[in-house]
Each structure stands twice: as structure tokens, then as C-alpha cells.
VEXVOGU-893445 format. One record per residue (C-alpha): residue in one letter; x, y, z. Coordinates in nm, 2 decimals. Example, Ala and Ser with C-alpha at 12.3 -4.5 7.8 and 13.67 -1.06 7.14 Angstrom:
2
DOVO   loke        X        Y        Z
DOVO      A     1.23    -0.45     0.78
DOVO      S     1.37    -0.11     0.71
END
This chain:
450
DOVO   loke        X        Y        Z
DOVO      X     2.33     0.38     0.90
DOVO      X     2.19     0.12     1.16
DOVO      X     2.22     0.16     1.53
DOVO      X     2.32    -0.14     1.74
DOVO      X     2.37    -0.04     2.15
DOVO      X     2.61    -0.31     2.30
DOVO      X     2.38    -0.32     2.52
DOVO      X     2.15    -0.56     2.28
DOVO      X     2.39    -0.85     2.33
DOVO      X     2.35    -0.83     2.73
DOVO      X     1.99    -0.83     2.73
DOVO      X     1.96    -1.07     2.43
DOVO      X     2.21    -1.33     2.64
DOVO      X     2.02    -1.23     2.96
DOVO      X     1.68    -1.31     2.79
DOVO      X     1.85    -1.62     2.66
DOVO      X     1.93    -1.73     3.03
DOVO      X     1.57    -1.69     3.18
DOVO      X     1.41    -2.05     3.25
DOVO      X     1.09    -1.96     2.96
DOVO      X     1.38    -1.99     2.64
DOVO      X     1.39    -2.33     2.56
DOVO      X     1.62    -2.53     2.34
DOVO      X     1.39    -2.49     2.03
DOVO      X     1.46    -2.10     2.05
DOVO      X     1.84    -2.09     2.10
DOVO      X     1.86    -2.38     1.76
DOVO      X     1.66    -2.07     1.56
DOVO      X     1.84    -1.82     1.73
DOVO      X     1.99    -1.54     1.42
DOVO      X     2.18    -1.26     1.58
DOVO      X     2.07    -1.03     1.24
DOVO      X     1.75    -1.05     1.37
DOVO      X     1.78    -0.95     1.75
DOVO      X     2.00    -0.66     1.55
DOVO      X     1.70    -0.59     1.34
DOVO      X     1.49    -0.55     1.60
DOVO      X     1.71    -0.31     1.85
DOVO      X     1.73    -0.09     1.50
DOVO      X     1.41    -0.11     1.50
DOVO      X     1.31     0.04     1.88
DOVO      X     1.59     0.35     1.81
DOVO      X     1.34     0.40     1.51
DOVO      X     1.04     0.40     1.72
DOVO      X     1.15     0.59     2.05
DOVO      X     1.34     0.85     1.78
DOVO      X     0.97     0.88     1.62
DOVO      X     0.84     0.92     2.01
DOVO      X     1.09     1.24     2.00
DOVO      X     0.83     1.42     1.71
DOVO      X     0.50     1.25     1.85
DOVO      X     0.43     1.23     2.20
DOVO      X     0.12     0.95     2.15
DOVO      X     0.35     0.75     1.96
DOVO      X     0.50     0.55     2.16
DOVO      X     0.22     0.42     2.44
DOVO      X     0.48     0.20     2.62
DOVO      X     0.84     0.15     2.70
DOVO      X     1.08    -0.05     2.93
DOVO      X     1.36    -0.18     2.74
DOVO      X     1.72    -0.06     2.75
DOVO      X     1.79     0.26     2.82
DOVO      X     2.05     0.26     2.56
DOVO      X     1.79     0.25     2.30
DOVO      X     1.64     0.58     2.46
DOVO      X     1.95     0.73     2.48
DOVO      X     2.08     0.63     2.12
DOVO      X     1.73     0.83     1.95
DOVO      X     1.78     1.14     2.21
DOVO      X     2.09     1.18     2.10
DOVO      X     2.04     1.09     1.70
DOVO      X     1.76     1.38     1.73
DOVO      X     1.65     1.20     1.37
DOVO      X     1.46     1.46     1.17
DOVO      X     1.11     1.29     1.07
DOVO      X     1.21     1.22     0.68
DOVO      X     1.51     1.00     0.78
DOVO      X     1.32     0.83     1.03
DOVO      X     1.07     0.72     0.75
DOVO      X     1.40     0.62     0.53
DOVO      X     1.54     0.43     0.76
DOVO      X     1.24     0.27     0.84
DOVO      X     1.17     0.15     0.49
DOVO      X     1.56     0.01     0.47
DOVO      X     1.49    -0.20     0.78
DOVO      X     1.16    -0.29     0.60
DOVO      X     1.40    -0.42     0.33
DOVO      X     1.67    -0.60     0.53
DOVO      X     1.35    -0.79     0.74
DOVO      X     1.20    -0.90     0.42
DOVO      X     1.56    -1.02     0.32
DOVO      X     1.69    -1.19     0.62
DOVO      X     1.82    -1.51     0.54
DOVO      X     1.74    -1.72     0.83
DOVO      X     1.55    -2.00     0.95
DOVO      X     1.24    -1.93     0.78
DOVO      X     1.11    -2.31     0.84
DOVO      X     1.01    -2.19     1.17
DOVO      X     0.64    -2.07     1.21
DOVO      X     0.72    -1.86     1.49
DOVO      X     1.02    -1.68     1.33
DOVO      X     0.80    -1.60     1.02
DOVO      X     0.54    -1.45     1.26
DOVO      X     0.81    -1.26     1.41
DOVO      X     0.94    -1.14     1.05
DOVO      X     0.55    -1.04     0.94
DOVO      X     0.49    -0.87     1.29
DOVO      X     0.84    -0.69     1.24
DOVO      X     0.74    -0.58     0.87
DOVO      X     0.42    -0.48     0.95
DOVO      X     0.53    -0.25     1.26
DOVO      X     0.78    -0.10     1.02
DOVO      X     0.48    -0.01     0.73
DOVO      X     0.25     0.15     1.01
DOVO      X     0.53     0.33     1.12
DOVO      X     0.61     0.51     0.79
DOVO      X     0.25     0.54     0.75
DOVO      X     0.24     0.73     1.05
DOVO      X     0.60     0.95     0.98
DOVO      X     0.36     1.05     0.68
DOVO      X     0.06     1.17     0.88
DOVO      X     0.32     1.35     1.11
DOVO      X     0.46     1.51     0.86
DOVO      X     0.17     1.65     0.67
DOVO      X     0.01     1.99     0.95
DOVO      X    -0.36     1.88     0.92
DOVO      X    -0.27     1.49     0.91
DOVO      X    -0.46     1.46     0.61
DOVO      X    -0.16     1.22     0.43
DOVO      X    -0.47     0.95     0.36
DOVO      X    -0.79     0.93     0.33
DOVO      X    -0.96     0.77     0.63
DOVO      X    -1.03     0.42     0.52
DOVO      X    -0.62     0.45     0.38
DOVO      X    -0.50     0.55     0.72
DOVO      X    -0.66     0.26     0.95
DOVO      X    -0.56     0.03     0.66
DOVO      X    -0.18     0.12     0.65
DOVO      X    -0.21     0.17     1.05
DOVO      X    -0.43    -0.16     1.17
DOVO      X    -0.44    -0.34     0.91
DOVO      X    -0.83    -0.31     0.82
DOVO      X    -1.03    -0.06     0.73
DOVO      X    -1.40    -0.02     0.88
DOVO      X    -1.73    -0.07     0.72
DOVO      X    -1.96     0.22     0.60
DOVO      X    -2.23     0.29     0.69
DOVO      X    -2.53     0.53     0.57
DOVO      X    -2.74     0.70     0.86
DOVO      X    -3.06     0.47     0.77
DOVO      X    -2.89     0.22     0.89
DOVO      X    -2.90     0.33     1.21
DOVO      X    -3.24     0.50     1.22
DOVO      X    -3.38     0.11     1.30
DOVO      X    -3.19     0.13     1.63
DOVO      X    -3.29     0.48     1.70
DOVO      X    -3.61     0.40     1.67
DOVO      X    -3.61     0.08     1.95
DOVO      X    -3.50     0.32     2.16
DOVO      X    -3.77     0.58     2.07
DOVO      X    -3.94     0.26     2.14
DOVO      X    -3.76     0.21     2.50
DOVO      X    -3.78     0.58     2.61
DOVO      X    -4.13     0.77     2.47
DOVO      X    -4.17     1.14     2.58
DOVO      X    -4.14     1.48     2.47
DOVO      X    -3.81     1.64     2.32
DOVO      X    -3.50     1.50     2.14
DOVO      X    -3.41     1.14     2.18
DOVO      X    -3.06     1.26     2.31
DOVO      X    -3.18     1.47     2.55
DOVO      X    -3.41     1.20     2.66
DOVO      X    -3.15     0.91     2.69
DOVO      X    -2.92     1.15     2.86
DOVO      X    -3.16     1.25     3.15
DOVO      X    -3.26     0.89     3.16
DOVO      X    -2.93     0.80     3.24
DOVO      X    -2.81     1.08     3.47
DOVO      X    -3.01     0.81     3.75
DOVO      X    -2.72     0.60     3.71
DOVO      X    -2.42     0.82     3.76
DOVO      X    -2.17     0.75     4.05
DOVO      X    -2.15     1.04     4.32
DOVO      X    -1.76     1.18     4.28
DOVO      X    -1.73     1.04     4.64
DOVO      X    -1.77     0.64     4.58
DOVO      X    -1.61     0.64     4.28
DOVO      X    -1.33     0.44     4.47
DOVO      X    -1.53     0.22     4.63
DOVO      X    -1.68     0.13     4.28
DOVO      X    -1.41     0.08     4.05
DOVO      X    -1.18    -0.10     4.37
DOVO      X    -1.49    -0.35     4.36
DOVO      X    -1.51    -0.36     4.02
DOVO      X    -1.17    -0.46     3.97
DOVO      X    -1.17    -0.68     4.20
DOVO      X    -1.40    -0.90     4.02
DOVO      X    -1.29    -0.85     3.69
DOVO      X    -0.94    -1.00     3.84
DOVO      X    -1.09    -1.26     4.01
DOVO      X    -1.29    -1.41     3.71
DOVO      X    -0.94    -1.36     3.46
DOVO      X    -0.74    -1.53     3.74
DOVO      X    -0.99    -1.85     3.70
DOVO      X    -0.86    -1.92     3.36
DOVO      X    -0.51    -1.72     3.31
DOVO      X    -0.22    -1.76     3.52
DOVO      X    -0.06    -1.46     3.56
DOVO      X     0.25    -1.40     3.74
DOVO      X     0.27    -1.33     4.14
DOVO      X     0.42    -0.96     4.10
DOVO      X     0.19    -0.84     3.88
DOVO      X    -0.02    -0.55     4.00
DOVO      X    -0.14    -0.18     3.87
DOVO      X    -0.15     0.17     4.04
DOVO      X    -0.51     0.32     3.91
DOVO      X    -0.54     0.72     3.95
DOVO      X    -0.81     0.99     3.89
DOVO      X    -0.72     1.28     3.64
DOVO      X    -0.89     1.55     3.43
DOVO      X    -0.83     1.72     3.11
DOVO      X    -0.82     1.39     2.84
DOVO      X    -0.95     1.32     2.55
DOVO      X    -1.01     0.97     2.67
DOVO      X    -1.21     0.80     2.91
DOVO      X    -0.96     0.57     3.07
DOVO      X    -0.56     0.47     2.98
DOVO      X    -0.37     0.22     3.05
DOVO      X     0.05     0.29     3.09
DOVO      X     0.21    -0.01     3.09
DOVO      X     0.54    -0.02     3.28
DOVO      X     0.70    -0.32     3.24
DOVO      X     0.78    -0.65     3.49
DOVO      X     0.40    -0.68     3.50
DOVO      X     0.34    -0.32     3.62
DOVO      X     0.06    -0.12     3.51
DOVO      X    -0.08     0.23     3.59
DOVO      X    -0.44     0.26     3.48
DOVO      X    -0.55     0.62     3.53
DOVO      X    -0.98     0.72     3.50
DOVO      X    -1.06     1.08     3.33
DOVO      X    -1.31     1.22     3.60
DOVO      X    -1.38     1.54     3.33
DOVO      X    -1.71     1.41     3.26
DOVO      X    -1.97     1.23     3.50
DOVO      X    -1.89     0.84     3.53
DOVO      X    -2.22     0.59     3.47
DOVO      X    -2.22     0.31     3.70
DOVO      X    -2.17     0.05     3.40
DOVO      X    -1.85     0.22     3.31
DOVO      X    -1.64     0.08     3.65
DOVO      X    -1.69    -0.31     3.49
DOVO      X    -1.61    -0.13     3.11
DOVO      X    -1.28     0.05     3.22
DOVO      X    -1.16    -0.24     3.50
DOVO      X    -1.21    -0.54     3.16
DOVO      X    -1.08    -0.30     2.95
DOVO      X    -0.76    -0.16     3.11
DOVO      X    -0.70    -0.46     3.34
DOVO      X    -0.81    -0.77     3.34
DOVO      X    -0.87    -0.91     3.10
DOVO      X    -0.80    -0.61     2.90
DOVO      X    -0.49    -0.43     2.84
DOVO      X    -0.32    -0.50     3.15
DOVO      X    -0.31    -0.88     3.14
DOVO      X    -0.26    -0.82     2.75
DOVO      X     0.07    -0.68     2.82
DOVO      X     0.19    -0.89     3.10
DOVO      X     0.14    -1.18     2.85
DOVO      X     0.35    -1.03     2.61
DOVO      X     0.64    -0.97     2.84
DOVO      X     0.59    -1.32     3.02
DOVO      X     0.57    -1.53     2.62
DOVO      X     0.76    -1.33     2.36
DOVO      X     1.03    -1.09     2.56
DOVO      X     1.10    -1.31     2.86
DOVO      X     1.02    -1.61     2.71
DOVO      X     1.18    -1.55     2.33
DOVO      X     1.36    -1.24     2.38
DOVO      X     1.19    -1.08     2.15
DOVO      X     1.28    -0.74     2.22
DOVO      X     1.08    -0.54     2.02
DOVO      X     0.80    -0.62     2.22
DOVO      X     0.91    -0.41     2.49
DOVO      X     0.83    -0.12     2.26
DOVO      X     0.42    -0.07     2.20
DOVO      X     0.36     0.15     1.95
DOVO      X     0.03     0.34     1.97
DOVO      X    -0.07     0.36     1.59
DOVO      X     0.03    -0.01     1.47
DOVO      X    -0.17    -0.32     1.43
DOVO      X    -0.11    -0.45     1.80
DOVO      X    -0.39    -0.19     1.87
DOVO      X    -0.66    -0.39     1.67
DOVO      X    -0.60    -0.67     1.90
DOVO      X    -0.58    -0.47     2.22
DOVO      X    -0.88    -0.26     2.19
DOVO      X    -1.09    -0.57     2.02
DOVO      X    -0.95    -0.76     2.33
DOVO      X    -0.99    -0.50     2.56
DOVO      X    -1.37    -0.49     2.49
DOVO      X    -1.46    -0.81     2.42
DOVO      X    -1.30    -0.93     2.76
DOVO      X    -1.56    -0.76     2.94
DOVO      X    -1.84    -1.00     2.84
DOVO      X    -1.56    -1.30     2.83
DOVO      X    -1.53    -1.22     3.21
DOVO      X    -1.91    -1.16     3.30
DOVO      X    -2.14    -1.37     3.01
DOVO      X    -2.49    -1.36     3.00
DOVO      X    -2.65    -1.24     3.31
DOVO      X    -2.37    -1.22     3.51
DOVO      X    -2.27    -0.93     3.45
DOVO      X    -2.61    -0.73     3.53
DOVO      X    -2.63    -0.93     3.84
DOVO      X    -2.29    -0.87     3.95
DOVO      X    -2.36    -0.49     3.94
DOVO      X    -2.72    -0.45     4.08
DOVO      X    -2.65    -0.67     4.39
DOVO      X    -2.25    -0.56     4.43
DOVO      X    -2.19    -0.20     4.28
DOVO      X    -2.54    -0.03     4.30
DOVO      X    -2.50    -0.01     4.68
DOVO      X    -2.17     0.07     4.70
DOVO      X    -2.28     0.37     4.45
DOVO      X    -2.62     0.48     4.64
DOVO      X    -2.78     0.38     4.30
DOVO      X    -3.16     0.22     4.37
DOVO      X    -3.22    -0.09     4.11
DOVO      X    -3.55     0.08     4.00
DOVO      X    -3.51     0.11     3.62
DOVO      X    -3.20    -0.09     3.62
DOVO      X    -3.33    -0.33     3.33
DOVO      X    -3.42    -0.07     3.11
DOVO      X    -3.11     0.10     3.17
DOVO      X    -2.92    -0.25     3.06
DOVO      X    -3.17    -0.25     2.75
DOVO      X    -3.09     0.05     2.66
DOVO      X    -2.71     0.01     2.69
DOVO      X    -2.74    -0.31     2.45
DOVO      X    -2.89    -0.08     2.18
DOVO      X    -2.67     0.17     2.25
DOVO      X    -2.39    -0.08     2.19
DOVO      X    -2.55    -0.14     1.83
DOVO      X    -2.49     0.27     1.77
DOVO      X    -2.11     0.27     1.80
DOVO      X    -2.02     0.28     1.40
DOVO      X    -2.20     0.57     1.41
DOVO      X    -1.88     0.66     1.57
DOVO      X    -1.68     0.58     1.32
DOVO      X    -1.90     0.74     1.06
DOVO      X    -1.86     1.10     1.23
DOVO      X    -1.48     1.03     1.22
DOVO      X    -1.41     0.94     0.86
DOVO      X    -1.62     1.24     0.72
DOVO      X    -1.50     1.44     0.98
DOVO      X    -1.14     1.34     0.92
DOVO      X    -1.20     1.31     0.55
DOVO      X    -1.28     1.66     0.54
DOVO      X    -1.65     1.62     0.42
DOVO      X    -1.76     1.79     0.77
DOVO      X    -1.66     2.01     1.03
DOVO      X    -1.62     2.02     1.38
DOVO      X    -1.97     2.11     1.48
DOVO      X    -2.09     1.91     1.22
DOVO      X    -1.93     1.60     1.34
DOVO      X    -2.08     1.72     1.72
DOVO      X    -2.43     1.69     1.61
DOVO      X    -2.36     1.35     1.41
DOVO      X    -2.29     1.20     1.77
DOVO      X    -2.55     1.35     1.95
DOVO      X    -2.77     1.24     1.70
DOVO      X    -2.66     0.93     1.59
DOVO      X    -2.46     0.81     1.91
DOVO      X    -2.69     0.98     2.13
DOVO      X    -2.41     1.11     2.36
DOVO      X    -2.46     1.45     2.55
DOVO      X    -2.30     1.79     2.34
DOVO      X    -1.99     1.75     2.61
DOVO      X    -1.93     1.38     2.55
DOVO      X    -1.95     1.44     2.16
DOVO      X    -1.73     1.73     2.18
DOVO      X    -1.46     1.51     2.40
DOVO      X    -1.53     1.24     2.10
DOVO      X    -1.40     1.46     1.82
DOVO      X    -1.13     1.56     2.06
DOVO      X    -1.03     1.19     2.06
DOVO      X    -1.08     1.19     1.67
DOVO      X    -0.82     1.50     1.68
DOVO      X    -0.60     1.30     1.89
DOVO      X    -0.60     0.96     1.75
DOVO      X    -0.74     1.01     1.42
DOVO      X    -0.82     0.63     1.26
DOVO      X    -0.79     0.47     1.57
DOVO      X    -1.14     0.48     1.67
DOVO      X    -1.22     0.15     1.44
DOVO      X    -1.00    -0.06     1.70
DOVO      X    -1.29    -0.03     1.97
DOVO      X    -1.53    -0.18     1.77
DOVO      X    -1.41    -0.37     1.43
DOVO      X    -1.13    -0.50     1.70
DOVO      X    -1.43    -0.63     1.93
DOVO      X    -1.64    -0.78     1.61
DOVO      X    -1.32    -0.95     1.51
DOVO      X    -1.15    -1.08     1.81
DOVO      X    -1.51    -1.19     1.91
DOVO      X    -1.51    -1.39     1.57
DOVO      X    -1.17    -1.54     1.59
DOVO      X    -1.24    -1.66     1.95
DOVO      X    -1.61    -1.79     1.85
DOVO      X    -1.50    -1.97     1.56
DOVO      X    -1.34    -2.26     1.69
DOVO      X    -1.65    -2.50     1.74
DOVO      X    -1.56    -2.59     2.08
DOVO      X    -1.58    -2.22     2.15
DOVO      X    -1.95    -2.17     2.01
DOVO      X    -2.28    -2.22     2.15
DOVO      X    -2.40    -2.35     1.82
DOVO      X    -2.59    -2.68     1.90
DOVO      X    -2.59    -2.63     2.29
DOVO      X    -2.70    -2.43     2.59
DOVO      X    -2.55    -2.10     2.54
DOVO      X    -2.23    -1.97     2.74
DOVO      X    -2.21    -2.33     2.89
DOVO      X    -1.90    -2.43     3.10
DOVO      X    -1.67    -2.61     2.83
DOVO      X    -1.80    -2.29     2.56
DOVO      X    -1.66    -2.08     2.81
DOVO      X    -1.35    -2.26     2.92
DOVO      X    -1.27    -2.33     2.56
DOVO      X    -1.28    -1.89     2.47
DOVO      X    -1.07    -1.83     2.71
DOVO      X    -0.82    -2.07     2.55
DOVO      X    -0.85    -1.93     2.27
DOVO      X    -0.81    -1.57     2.43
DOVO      X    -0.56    -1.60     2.58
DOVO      X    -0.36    -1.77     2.33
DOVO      X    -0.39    -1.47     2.14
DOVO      X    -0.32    -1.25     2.39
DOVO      X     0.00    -1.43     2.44
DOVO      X     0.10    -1.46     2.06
DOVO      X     0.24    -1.20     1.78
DOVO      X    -0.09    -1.20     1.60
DOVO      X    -0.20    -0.98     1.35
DOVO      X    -0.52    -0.87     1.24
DOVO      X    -0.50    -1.05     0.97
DOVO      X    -0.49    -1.32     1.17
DOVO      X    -0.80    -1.29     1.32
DOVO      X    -0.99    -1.39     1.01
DOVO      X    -0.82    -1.68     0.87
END
């Protein structure tokens, strides 16, 4: 039986009201739909109940919260229902003329499929419902190519190349880079800096509303190096795991990634187009393991070299966040060097967490794989598998979801460098259209390549 709050009809009229719902929305307004959707967040929030990484955000009516507490849905009938509201999406007989009604269908029947998938995972002890490749696939919508470890020997060795001495390669990157953390006691100081940057470049090119704003925090004991909570009415809290020692590239990493343009401005957008702007209320629901995370994570990362392309980003942190850090620019280009190769390393990630997840290896097994093959220290590969414990398939987001947000925004030829001076003013301008367009639509995955 379907759930329906009366509350639904207050904040669909209220939505309704707001100056961003036009004409064209209230002549393709379907009530069976809105309906659809609040069935749909008890579903989620009830599936919260069971997994407490489910749900990553939340601020829609309260009713919806209260109707799951009190429903207490075991985790089978949560999967039923699910797969009846799959059917009655599939079936609605509305306006289907529309294009953005039909995205809203696909995005519905698509949160509903990774949200069985994921009732199945729960439901299974070791989470082993899938294989790996099934699980990002039913999840994300993609699955992540394989690789073989020669394929990363070439890297390894450039940076054999980069770094000659005595001992392991890991142990060599890893002092290398201990040059570069940021003393505990400016790590403020950086990441306020940071931020500040990373908001001022997004603000050039995406208006965002007036009240929007974040609360950033320091914590320990994560298996994850930085989150963003997002609240709702353009309110964020962005919190930094302190656990392990913080490299001075990471403050530009984590303040794209969680803020701007990252996940923060991701999610304002969403509220300001699709909830305030449609009432689209299942958007004030973000469900962790669904294909929404593709696009966040992809977006997340490839926003920081959107906000700081070419040089500008190297510049920006040797003349701005070195000093505020203590750090000396000696070895500063070899550091940047060797983060680029580095970069080329991350499947390796990915490799450690299907055969890991897949059964094929164990933990300590998986350990070794990054420090060998991701050159990370034994601390920061042992927090990795934690993650892989945690989040399971979601590690392809980071890196798939870059390669293929990068591709969508690069494809349109006014947003390439093909033919003229690369990262030129109008290439620029023209990605950052087309970002935030997509930051501001229901796209899929699938979207991304077609």
C-alpha cells in the first residue's frame, strides 16, 4: 500500500507558488506523479532506517520522516514496494511529450532499480549480492574498466624515473611528500584560503543564490577524507578527516570537491532548478548509492581543474597557500609532476576493490595492492579498504565519474581546445556552460555519453 502525507499537496502548491515555476510546468503538471514521488522518499528515508549511509541528504517534509519511522518497513517489503512503484512510474499515463517529464520518469525509475539493488546488498551479511562490476552497474549505472597490473607498471616506472634512490618506490614517494604536509596549526588558514578562491572563480561563471553558505569542521575517525552534508535552502556542512596528515594540494582538492564547484554548488543547483523551480520533490532526497553519485563525484573532481586550468592552479598554491602553510617552494615542481602521475595510478584503486570485494583477495592483500600500485602509505591503504568496506562499488564514481563528466563537457566543440590555444577564454566560458547545465539538470550517466 502507497503512502501519501497530506502534507505533499502543501508543499507541492507551495512549490507551485515560488516565482521559478512557470506556466509550461503547471500545463504538464500530473498529481500521480508528485504522488509517485512522495511514495517514493517514505521508500528511501524507511531504507535510511536499516542503512545509515543510505540516505547522504535530507530536508523535505518531515511527514515523510515521520511516515517511514513509524511504518518501521522490514527490508524485503521495502524492496517490494520499491519494484511496484517501479511499475506504476513506467506506467504513468501522462504527458510523456514533454522532454523534461520523461527525464523526470527515467531519473525516478532509475533511483527506484538502484534502490532495490541496494535493499539486496543490505540484505545479504557480507554484501556479496553481486559481483563487483554487477553492483556499480545496477548502482551507477556503469561499470569500470579492468585493468591488469602491467598496465600500470609504465606509470610506476616514470616515477622510478621522477624519484631514483634506494628502497621501495612507496616508501620513497611517501617521504618525498611528507615535505609538503600542512602543520595541524594552519590547517585553517589553508583550507579558509583555499575556499575562498575556489568560490571566487565558481562565482565568475555560476550565479548562485545570496544565502548560500557552508559550516566546514575538523573530525577524526572516517573512512573518508572529506564529506559534504548537505542541508537544504543552500546550506552545507563540509567536514575534513584530520586522522591522517593533510598534503598541501589536498586544501584546493577537498574545497573544488565539496564546495565550489563541487558538491556544494551541485546541490544548491538542484534545489534552486528542479525542487524550487519544478517542485520536483524527490530531489530533496539524495540517496548515497544511486546514479546521482556518478555525476557528483565526476563533477566533484573534475571542477577542480574547471576552476584552476592549466597553470593556475600550481601558481595559485606556491605564491598563496605555501606561505600560509610554512611550506618552502623548493621541490614544488616535482611534487606537481609527481601528483600528475599519481593521478594516472587511481584505477589501480579500483582494481584493489573489485578483487577485494569480489572475494579474489583479502584484506591484507588488497593493502599491499595500494601501496604497491597506488603508492599510498600502509595507513592511507588501510583507511582505503576501510572506504571499500564502507562504500563498496562506489569507488568508480571518483574517477570513471571525472573521465566521463570531463568527456561530456569537452565534447561540445565550442568547449574543446581542438584547433586553438588551449584553455582559452571562450573554451573556458563555454565548459562551464556546459557544467553547470548539468549540474542543474536530472541527468544520468547515461547521459553523459550520448
Amino acid at each position: 500500500m502507497s503512502v501519501r502525507p497530506v502534507a505533499l499537496v502543501a508543499c507541492i502548491a507551495a512549490c507551485l507558488a515560488l516565482s521559478g515555476c512557470g506556466e509550461e510546468y503547471r500545463e504538464d503538471f500530473a498529481p500521480d506523479l508528485d504522488d509517485i514521488a512522495g511514495d517514493y522518499l517514505v521508500l528511501e528515508l524507511a531504507m535510511g532506517l536499516h542503512d545509515g549511509n543510505h540516505v547522504d541528504a535530507y530536508y523535505g517534509p518531515e511527514s515523510f520522516r515521520q511516515t517511514a519511522e513509524e511504518a518501521q518497513l522490514p527490508l524485503q517489503q521495502i524492496g517490494e514496494k520499491a519494484s511496484v512503484l517501479a511499475g506504476r512510474v513506467l506506467d504513468w499515463p501522462g504527458n510523456r511529450t514533454n522532454r523534461m517529464q520523461l527525464a523526470r520518469i527515467d531519473g525516478l525509475s532509475h533511483r527506484l532499480s538502484a534502490l532495490s539493488t541496494r535493499v539486496d546488498i543490505v540484505s545479504e551479511n557480507d554484501g556479496a549480492a553481486f559481483t563487483f562490476d554487477e553492483e556499480s552497474r545496477r548502482l551507477f549505472g556503469v561499470t569500470a574498466p579492468d585493468y591488469d597490473a602491467a598496465h600500470f607498471e609504465a606509470i610506476l616506472g616514470r616515477i622510478e624515473d621522477l624519484l631514483p634512490g634506494d628502497g621501495s618506490l612507496a616508501s620513497r614517494v611517501n617521504a618525498f611528500q611528507e615535505q609538503f604536509v600542512i602543520p595541524a596549526d594552519r590547517l585553517g588558514a589553508v583550507f579558509d584560503a583555499a575556499i575562498v578562491e575556489c568560490r571566487r572563480r565558481t562565482l565568475e561563471h555560476i550565479d548562485l543564490p545570496q544565502e548560500e553558505s557552508f559550516t566546514l569542521e575538523y573530525v577524526t575517525d572516517k573512512p573518508w577524507s572529506g564529506y559534504n552534508w548537505y542541508q537544504g535552502q543552500s546550506q552545507s556542512l563540509i567536514q575534513i578527516n584530520t586522522d591522517l596528515p593533510i598534503f598541501i594540494s589536498r586544501a584546493v582538492d577537498l574545497g573544488c570537491h565539496e564546495g565550489y564547484p563541487g558538491h556544494h554548488t551541485f546541490n544548491v543547483l538542484l534545489e534552486k532548478n528542479l525542487v524550487e523551480g519544478r517542485g520536483w520533490i524527490e530531489f530533496t532526497l539524495y540517496p548515497l548509492f544511486s546514479p546521482e553519485s556518478l555525476i557528483a563525484e565526476g563533477s566533484g573532481n573534475y571542477g577542480i581543474e574547471l576552476a584552476f586550468p592549466g597553470d593556475e592552479r600550481l601558481r595559485f598554491e606556491k605564491e598563496r597557500l605555501f606561505p600560509l602553510a610554512g611550506l618552502g617552494p623548493d621541490d614544488a615542481d616535482r611534487y606537481y609532476a609527481l601528483l600528475e602521475l599519481l593521478q594516472q595510478l587511481s584505477y589501480a584503486g579500483n582494481e584493489a576493490a573489485r578483487d577485494y570485494l569480489n572475494g579474489d583477495i583479502d584484506r591484507d592483500q588488497a593493502v599491499q595492492w595500494l601501496v604497491d600500485y597506488t603508492l599510498v602509505s600502509p595507513d592511507r591503504a588501510r583507511q582505503r579498504v576501510d572506504f571499500f568496506d564502507t562504500y563498496r562499488s562506489y569507488v568508480i564514481n571518483y574517477n570513471l565519474g571525472e573521465d566521463l563528466v570531463r568527456a561530456y563537457v569537452e565534447r561540445d566543440p565550442a568547449a574543446s581546445s581542438t584547433g586553438g590555444p588551449p584553455g582559452g577564454q571562450a573554451v573556458q566560458d563555454r565548459r562551464w556552460q556546459r557544467f553547470e547545465r548539468m549540474l542543474s539538470s536530472p541527468m544520468l550517466p547515461s547521459d553523459l555519453v550520448e
